[in-house]
LOFITI-999945 format. One record per residue (C-alpha): x, y negated, z negated. Coordinates in nm, 4 decimals, m for minus. Last residue first. Example, Ala and Ser with C-alpha at 12.3 -4.5 7.8 and 13.67 -1.06 7.14 Angstrom:
<pts>
+----------+----------+----------+
|        u |        v |        w |
+----------+----------+----------+
|   1.3670 |   0.1060 |  m0.7140 |
|   1.2300 |   0.4500 |  m0.7800 |
+----------+----------+----------+
</pts>
This chain:
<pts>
+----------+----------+----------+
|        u |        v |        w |
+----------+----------+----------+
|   5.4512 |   3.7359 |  m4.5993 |
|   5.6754 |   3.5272 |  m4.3609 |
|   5.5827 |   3.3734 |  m4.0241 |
|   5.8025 |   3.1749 |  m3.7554 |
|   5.5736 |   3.0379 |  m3.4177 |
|   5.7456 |   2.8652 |  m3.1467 |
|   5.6823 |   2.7211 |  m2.8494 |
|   5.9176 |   2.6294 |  m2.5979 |
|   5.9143 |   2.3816 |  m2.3221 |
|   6.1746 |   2.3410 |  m2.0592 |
|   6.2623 |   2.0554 |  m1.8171 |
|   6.5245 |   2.1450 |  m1.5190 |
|   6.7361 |   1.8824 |  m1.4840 |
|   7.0245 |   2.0472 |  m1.6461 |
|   7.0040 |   2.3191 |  m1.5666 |
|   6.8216 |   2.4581 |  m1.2658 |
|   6.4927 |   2.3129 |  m1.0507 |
|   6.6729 |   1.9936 |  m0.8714 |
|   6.5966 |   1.6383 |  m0.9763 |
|   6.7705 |   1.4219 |  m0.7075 |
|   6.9870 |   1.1553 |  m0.8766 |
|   6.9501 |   0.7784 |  m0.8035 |
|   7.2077 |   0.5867 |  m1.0020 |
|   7.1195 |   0.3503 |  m1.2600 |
|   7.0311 |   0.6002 |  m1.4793 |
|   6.6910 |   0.6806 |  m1.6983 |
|   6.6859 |   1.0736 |  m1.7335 |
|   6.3661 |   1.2631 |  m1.8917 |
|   6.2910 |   1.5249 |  m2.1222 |
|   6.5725 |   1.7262 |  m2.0758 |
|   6.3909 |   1.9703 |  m2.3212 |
|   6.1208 |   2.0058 |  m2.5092 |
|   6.0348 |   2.1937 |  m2.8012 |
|   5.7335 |   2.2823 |  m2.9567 |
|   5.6783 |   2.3788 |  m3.3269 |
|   5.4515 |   2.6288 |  m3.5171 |
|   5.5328 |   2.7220 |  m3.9069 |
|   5.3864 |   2.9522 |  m4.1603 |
|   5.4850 |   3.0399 |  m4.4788 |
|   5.4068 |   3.2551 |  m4.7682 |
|   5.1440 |   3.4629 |  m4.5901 |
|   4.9001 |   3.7007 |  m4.7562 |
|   4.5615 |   3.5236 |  m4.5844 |
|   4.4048 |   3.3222 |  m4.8250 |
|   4.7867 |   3.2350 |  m4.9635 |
|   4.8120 |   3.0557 |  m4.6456 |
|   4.6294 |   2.7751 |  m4.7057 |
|   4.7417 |   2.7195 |  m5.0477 |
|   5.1161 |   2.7164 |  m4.8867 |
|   5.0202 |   2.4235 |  m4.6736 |
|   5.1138 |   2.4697 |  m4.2831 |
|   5.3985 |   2.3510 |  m4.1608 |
|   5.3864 |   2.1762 |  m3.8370 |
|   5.6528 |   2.1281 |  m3.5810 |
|   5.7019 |   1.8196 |  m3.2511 |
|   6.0515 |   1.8917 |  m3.1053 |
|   6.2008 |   1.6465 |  m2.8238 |
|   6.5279 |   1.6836 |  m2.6455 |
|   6.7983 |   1.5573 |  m2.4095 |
|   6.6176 |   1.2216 |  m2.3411 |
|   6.9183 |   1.0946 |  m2.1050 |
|   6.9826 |   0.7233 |  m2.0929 |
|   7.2013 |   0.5989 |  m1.7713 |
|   7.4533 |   0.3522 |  m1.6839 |
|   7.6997 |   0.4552 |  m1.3792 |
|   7.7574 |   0.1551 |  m1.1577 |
|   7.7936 |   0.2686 |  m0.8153 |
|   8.1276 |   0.3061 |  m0.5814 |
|   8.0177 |   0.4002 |  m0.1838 |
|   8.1370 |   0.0707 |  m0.0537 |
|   8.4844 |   0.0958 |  m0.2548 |
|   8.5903 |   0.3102 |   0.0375 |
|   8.7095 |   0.7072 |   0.0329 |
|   8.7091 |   0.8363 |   0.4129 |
|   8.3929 |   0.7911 |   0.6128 |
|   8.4012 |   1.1217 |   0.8731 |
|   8.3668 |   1.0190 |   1.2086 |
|   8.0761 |   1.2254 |   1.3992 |
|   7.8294 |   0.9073 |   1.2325 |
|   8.0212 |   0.6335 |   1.4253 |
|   7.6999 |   0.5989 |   1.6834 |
|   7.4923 |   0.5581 |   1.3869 |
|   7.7001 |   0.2221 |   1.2684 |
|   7.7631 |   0.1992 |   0.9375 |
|   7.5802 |   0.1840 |   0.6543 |
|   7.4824 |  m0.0929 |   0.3790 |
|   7.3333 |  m0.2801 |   0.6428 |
|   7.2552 |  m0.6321 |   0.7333 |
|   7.2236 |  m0.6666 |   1.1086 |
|   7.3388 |  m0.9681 |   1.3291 |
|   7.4233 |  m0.7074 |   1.5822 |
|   7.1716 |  m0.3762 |   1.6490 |
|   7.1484 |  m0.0663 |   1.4907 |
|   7.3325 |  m0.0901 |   1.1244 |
|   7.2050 |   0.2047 |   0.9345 |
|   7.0165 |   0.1904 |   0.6014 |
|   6.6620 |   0.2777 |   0.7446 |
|   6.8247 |   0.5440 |   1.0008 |
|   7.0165 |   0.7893 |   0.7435 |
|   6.7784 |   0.6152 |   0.4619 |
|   6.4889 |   0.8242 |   0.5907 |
|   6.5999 |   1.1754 |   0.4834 |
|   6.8074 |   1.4544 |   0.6318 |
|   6.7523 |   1.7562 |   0.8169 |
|   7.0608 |   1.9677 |   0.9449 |
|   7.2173 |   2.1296 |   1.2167 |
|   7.2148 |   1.8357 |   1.5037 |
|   7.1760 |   1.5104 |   1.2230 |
|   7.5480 |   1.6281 |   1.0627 |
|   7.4693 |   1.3337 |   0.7722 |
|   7.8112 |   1.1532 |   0.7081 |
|   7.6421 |   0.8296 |   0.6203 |
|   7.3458 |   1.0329 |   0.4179 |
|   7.4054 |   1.3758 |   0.3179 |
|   7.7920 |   1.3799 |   0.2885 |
|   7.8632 |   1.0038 |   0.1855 |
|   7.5552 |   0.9622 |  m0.0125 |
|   7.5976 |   1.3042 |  m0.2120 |
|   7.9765 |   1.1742 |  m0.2879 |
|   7.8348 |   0.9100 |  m0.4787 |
|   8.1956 |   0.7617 |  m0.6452 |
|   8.1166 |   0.6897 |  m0.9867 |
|   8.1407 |   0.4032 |  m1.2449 |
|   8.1376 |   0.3272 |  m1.6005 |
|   8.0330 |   0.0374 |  m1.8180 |
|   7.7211 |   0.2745 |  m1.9884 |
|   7.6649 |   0.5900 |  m2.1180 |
|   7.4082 |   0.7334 |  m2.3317 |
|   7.2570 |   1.0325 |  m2.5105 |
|   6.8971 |   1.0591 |  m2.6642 |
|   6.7826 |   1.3656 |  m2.8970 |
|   6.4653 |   1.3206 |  m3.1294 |
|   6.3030 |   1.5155 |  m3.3599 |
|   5.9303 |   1.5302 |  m3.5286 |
|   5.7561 |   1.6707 |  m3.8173 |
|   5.4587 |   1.7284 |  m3.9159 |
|   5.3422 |   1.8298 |  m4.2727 |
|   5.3259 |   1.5399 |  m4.4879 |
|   5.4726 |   1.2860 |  m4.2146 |
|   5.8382 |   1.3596 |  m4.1068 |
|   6.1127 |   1.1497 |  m3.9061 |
|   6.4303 |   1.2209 |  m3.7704 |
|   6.4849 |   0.9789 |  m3.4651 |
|   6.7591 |   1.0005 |  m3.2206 |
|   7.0889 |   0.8059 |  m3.0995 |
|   7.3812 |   0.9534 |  m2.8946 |
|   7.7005 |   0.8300 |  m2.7386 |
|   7.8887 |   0.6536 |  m2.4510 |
|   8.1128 |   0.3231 |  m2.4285 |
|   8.2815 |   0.1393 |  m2.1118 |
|   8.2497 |   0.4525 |  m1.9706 |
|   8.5263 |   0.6544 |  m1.7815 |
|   8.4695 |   0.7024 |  m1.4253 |
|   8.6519 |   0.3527 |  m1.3190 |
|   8.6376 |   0.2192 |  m0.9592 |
|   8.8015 |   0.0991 |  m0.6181 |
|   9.1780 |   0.1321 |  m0.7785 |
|   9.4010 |   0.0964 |  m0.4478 |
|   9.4030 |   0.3076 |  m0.0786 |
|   9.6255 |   0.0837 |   0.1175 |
|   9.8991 |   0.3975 |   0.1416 |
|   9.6184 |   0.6216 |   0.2625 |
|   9.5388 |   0.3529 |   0.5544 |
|   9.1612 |   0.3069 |   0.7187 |
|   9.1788 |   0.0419 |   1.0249 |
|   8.8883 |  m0.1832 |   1.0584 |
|   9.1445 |  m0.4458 |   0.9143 |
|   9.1682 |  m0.7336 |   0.6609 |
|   9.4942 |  m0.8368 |   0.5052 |
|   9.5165 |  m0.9334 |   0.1604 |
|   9.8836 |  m0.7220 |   0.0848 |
|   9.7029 |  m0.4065 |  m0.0420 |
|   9.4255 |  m0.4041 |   0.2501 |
|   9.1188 |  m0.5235 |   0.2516 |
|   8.8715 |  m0.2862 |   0.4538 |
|   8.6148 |  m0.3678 |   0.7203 |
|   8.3297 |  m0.1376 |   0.8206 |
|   8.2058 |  m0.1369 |   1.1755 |
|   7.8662 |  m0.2233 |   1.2742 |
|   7.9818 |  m0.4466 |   1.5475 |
|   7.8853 |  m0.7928 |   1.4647 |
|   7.6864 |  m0.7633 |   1.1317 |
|   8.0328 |  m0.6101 |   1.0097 |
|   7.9832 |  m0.3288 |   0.7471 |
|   8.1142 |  m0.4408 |   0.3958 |
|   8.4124 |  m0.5567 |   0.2635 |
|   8.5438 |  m0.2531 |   0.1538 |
|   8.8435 |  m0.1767 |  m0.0804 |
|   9.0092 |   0.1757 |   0.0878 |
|   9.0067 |   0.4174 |  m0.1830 |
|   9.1007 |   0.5260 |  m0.5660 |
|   8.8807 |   0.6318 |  m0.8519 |
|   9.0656 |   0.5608 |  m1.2079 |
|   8.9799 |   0.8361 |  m1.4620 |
|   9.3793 |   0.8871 |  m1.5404 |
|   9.3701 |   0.5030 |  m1.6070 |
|   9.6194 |   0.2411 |  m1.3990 |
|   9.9132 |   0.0456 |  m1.5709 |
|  10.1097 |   0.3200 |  m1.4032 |
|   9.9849 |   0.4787 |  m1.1278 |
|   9.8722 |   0.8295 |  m1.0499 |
|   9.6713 |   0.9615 |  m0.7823 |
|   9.3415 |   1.1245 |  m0.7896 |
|   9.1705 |   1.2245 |  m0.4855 |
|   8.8311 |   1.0769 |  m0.3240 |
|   8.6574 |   1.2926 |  m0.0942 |
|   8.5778 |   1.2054 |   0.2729 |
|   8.8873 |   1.3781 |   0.3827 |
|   8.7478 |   1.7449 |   0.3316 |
|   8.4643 |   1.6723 |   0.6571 |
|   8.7818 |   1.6298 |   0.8768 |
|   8.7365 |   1.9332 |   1.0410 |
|   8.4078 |   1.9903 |   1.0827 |
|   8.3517 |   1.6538 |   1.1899 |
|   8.6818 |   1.6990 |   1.4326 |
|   8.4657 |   2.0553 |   1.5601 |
|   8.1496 |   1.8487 |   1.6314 |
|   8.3809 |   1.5531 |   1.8214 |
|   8.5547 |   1.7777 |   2.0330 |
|   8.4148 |   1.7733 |   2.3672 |
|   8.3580 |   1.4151 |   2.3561 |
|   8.7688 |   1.3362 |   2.2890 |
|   8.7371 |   1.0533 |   2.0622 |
|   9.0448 |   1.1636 |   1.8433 |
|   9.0645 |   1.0454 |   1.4713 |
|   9.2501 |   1.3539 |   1.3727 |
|   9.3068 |   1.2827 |   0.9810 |
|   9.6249 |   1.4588 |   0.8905 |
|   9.7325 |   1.1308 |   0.7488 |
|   9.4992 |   1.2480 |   0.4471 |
|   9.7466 |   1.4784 |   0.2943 |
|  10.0847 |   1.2328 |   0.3672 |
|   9.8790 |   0.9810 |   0.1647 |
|   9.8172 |   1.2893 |  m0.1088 |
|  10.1927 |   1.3864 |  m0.0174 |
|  10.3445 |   1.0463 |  m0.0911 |
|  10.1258 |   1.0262 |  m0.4407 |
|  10.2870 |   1.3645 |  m0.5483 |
|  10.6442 |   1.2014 |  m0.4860 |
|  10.5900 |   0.9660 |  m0.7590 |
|  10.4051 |   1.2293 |  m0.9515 |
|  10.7363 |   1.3867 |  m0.9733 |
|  10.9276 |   1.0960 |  m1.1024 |
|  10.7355 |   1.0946 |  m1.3949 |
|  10.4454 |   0.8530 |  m1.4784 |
|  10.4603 |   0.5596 |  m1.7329 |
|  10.2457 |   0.3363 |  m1.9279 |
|   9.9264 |   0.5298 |  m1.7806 |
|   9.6503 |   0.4001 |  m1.9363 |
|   9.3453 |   0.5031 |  m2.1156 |
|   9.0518 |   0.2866 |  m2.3046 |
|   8.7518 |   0.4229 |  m2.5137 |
|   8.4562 |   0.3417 |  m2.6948 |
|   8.2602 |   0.5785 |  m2.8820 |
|   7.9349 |   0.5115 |  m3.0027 |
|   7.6999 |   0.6784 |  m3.2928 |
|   7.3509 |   0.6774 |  m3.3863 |
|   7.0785 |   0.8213 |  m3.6696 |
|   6.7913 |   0.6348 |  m3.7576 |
|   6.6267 |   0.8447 |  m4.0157 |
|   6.2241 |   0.8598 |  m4.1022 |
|   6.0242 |   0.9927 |  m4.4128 |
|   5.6724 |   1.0188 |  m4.5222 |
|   5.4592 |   1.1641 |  m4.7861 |
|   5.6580 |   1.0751 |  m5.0583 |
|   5.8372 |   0.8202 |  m4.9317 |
|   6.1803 |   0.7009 |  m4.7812 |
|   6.1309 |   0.5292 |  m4.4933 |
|   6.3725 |   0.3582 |  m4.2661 |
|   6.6869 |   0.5967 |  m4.3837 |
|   6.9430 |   0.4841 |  m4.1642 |
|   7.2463 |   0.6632 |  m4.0179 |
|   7.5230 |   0.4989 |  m3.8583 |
|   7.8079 |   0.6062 |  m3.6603 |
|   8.1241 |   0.3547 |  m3.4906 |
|   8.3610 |   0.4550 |  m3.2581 |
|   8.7117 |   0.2595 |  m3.1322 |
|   8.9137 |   0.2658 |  m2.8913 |
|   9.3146 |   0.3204 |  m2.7753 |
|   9.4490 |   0.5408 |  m2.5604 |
|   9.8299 |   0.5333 |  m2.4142 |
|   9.9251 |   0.7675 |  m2.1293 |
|  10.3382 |   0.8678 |  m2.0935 |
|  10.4324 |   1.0373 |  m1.8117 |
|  10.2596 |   1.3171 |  m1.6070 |
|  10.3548 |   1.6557 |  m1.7219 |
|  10.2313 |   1.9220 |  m1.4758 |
|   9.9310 |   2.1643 |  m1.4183 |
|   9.7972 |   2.2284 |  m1.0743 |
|   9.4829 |   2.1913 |  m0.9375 |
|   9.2754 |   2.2577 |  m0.6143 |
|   9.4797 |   2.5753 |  m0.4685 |
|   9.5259 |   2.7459 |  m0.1645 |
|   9.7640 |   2.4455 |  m0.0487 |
|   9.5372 |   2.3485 |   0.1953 |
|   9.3028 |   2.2581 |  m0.0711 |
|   9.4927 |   1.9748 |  m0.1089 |
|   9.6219 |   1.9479 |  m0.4617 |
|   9.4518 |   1.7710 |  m0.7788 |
|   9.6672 |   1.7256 |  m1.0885 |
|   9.5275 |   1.8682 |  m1.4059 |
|   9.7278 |   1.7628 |  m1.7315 |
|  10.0182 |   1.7777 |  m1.9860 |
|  10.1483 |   1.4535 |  m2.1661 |
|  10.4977 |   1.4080 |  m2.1345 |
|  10.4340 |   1.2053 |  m2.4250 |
|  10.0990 |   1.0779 |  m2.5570 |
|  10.0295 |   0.7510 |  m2.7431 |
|   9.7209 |   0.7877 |  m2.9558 |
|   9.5789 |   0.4223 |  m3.1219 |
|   9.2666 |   0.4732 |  m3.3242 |
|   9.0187 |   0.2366 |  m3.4726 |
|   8.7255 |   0.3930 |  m3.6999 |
|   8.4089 |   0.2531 |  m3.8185 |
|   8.1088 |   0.4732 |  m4.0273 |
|   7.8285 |   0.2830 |  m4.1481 |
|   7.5821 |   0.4636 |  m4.3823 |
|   7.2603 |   0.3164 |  m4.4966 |
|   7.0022 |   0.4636 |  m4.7808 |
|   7.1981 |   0.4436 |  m5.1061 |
|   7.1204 |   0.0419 |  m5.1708 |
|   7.4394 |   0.0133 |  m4.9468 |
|   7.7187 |   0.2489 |  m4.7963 |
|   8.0535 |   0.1769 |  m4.6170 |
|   8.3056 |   0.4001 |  m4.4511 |
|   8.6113 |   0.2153 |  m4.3616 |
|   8.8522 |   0.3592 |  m4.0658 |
|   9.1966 |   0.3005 |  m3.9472 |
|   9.3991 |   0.5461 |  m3.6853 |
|   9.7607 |   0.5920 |  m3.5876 |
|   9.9181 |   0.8381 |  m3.3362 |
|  10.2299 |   0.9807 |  m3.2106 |
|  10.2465 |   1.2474 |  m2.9557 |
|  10.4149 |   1.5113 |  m2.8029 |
|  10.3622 |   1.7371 |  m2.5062 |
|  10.5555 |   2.0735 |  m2.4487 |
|  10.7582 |   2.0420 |  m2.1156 |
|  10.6847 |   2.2177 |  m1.7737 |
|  10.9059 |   2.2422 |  m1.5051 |
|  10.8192 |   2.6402 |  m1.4085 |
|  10.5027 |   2.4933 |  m1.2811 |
|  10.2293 |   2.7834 |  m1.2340 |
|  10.0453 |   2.8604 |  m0.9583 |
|   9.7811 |   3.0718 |  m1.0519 |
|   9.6747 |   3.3783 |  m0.8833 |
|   9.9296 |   3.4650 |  m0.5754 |
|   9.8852 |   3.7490 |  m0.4137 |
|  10.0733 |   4.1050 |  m0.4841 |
|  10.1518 |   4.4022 |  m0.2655 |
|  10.3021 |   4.7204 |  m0.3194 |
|  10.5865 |   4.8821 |  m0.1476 |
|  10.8640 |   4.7892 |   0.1512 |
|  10.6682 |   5.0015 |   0.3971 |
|  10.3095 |   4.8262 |   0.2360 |
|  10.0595 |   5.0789 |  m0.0067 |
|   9.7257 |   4.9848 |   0.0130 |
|   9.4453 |   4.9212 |  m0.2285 |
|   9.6679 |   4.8669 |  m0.5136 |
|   9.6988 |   4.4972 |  m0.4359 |
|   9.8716 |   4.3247 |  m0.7725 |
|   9.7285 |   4.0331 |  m0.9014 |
|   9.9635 |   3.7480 |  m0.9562 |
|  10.0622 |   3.4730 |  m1.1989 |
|  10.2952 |   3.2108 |  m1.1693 |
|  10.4019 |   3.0718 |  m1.5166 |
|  10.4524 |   2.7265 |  m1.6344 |
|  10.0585 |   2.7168 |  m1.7459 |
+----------+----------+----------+
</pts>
């Protein structure tokens, strides 16, 4: 990581010798990270069928050692550098129940939730001069009206509508930063932004961009069934998340920032618009759609969802059936996967992993 590395071009030979190109940038100011923890946990069982599992950590890392984005200017997205000191602290909690315990029957509850929190107590003087080139970055926005060049400007600008991480302290390494929004103005169809010092303006400012949102979940885990009746049996697989927040970067390309002469797009890029004054939209004007929307707390969701990873139905045939026919075991099963996906945020189901949903059947002999 504190090393550049470099791939030699043997393809040609250059007057002064060969060539090499930069691979990974490496960051010759590099320290080792150190930490100091503490953790307290009880595990507690009762009438030999329940299990409750609690634990309470508190990690505080040193020069701890991360990704920090770049512009992609630079020829690279990410770099590696110490940022400061970061705190977590959380808790998780399993449990596994045995519902039924019976001869011919038998079901387990099995769960588990993590909750984490992560702050940056303090960042090096580095990443202080990091955040003045990300607000340096996007003041290369070229907001010119010139008609002639509006297609190239979109085509231009199009890599200022994502969101890129800076570092504050008291902030989280997961927090999302932009312009706060106040909504499209019924009067004009322009959006309005608050600025750091209360302000309002239609103007868009790097240096007013401030915490819009939070990526990392208030708390996230799994659940699923075990259960078995005389010769079936069935599995379940569920994971969660819940309290945290994303940034829908398909809405701003496809849908406010939706290039309408090269492209299709769907109904919302007119349904959703503002069109005339006194409207109610959650998009700007249409006429404004050549201008690229730059990060703004109007495009932050809620990110809860339930996804039903798997499902497997088997059946194991008796072993006095099978003696009839010189086998000492048969079994058939079915298994399903990404079932189905409950989230608060509208995804498009695509045909490749991981929304595609994939049986297989299953058949294991012996003799």
């Amino acid at each position: 990581m504190a090393r550049n590395t470099y791939t030699m071009m043997l393809d040609d030979w250059y007057p002064t010798g060969l060539g090499a190109s930069l691979n990974y940038m490496g960051n010759n100011k590099l320290t080792w990270e150190k930490q100091i923890s503490w953790n307290i946990g009880t595990r507690v069982f009762w009438q030999k069928k329940y299990m409750l599992e609690l634990n309470y950590y508190h990690k505080r890392t040193y020069d701890l050692i991360t990704d920090v984005s770049l512009p992609s200017s630079s020829g690279f997205n990410v770099y590696r550098d110490n940022i400061g000191q970061v705190l977590n602290k959380g808790f998780e909690v399993k449990t596994s129940l045995n519902l039924v315990n019976k001869k011919n029957t038998n079901i387990i509850f099995i769960a588990n939730l993590a909750h984490n929190r992560n702050s940056i107590v303090k960042i090096a003087e580095s990443l202080k001069s990091y955040n003045n080139r990300i607000d340096e970055y996007y003041g290369q926005y070229n907001s010119s009206t010139f008609p002639q060049s509006i297609l190239t400007l979109n085509d231009n600008n199009a890599k200022f509508a994502r969101p890129i991480m800076k570092f504050e302290e008291g902030n989280s390494l997961t927090t999302i930063y932009g312009m706060q929004s106040l909504g499209i103005n019924p009067a004009n169809g322009r959006e309005l932004y608050l600025k750091r010092d209360g302000t309002v303006t239609y103007d868009w400012n790097a240096a007013d961009q401030q915490p819009i949102g939070n990526s990392e979940p208030w708390a996230q885990g799994s659940f699923g069934l075990n259960a078995r009746y005389k010769q079936f049996s069935l599995y379940t697989s569920f994971f969660y998340e819940w309290g945290g927040e994303q940034y829908n970067q398909t809405m701003v390309n496809n849908v406010e920032n939706a290039n309408l002469l090269y492209y299709n797009a769907d109904g919302r890029v007119l349904t959703q618009r503002w069109q005339k004054p006194g409207d109610i939209a959650p998009l700007k004007a249409i006429q404004d759609r050549y201008f690229i929307t730059r990060p703004t707390s109007r495009f932050i969701q809620q990110n809860n969802y339930i996804s039903f990873n798997s499902l497997s139905i088997g059946y194991d045939f008796l072993p006095a059936q099978l003696k009839k026919v010189g086998m000492s075991s048969l079994r058939a099963s079915i298994l399903m996967s990404d079932v189905a996906l409950f989230s608060t945020i509208k995804r498009e189901m695509g045909l490749d992993y991981p929304y595609a949903r994939t049986f297989t059947f299953t058949i294991n002999a012996s003799f």
